[in-house]
Phi, psi and omega in degrees: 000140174306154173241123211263158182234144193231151183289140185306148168294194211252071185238165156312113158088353159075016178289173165280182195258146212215147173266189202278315172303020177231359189262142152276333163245121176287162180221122209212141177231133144244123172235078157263133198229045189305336192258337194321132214253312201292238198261127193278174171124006213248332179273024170272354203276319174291320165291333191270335181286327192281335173285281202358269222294354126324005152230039166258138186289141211261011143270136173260143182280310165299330181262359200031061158200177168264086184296000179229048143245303174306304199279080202286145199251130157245145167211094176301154168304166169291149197289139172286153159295142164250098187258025156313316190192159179308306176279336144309307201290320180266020152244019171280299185277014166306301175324306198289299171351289210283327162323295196283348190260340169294337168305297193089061220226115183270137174272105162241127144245165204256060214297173007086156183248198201267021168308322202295316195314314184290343178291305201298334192269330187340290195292337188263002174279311191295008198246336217215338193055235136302340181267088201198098168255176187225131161240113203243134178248131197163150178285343191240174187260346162086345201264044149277190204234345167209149171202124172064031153086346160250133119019319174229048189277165180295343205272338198226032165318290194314296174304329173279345170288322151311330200265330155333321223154315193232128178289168189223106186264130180248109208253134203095338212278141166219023157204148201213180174227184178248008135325316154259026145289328174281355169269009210257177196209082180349309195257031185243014218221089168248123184276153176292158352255031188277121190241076163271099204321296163003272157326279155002293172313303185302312160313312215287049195301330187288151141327273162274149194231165168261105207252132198220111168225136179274165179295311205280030144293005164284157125339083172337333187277353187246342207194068176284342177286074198191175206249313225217066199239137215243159156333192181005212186131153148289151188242164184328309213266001170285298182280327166302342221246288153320308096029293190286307179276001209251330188278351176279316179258359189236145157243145202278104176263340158175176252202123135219176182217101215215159165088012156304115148272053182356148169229079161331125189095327170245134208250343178330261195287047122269339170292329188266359145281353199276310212289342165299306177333303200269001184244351180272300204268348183273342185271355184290331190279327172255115193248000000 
């Protein structure tokens, strides 16, 4: 009989499949885009990350490997919705979180827009306690406290993350409301286009940290696919650069990536999110 050769399955990076008691890294899709106040599209965004990365070249040129010949990879299907209501739907991804840290499993997800975040860190507060900062890279700051009439809109990511516990070091930003200046903390709150790692670093006090980044902290012209997307921004090598110390210097304890809005026909920024994806697991494991 011939011997037929068949295409890798619908995993991250098009690797074979590994189950999660067999992963060092979880891959979590949520694709929900329930709060979305812009442009809708972002639950569309975790299936557009997952074809990419099936043309991201898996040796990283910098790291000189192949990190996912070392690094096993699991990638769940996407997580069902809860759309009774906003705040079901994040104590939907808690459950799912909370699965997973029991695994003891670094989680990276894949949004979805950034409503998701405070359910994922929710089981690593309870886990870390206070030695736990969330470094969210995003144009916005995220911290009102109601938007659109819920609690739990993607606009109020930050604050409910806040409200855990935890501190929120904010990196990217180029908007803000005046609403949400009395929860901000002047010097925990850095705008684009200034990356002072140092510094940053310095805001970081734990030990571990939670790294939450939406897309419109890019620069539009790198990264036009996003719901909510502002002028100016950061470029790859801002956030890759930052990426690199915080995992040199820090232990990295999970991971999202939220606010992809596919734009059919153009593959760009979903490729610069697969390939981000992929530079997160390679600096955690390779320091």
């Amino acid at each position: 009989m011939a011997s037929h050769h068949f295409r890798p399955g619908y995993n991250f990076l098009g690797v074979p499949p590994v189950s999660v008691k067999n992963a060092d890294v979880v891959i979590g899709q949520v694709p929900y885009d329930g709060t979305t106040s812009y442009q809708p599209g972002a639950r569309f965004g975790p299936r557009a990350i997952i074809d990419a990365s099936r043309q991201v070249e898996l040796y990283d040129l910098e790291l000189k490997r192949d990190v996912s010949a070392k690094v096993k990879i699991a990638t769940l299907p996407e997580l069902e919705i809860d759309l009774s209501s906003p705040e079901a739907n994040v104590e939907h991804v808690a459950r799912f979180a909370e699965s997973i840290a029991k695994e003891k499993k670094f989680l990276i997800t894949l949004g979805g827009e950034h409503s998701i975040t405070p359910g994922l860190i929710r089981p690593l507060v309870l886990q870390y306690k206070k030695d736990l900062t969330v470094l969210q890279i995003d144009a916005h700051t995220d911290m009102r406290d109601s938007y659109e009439n819920t609690k739990w809109n993607h606009a109020c990511a930050m604050k409910r993350c806040r409200d855990l516990g935890v501190r929120v070091v904010h990196v990217g930003t180029r908007n803000s409301s005046e609403e949400e200046q009395p929860f901000l903390d002047p010097k925990d709150v850095f705008y684009a286009p200034e990356v002072p790692i140092e510094k940053i670093l310095a805001r970081i006090m734990t030990k571990n940290v939670y790294l939450s980044i939406d897309v419109d902290c890019f620069d539009p012209s790198i990264m036009p696919a996003t719901g909510t997307p502002e002028p100016g921004g950061l470029s790859w090598y801002d956030v890759v650069a930052l990426l690199r110390a915080l995992t040199r210097e820090r232990k990295l304890i999970g991971a999202d990536v939220t606010e992809l809005a596919p734009m059919p026909g153009f593959v760009a920024p979903d490729f610069l999110v697969a390939k981000l994806v992929y530079k997160i697991i390679g600096y955690k494991f390779f320091k």
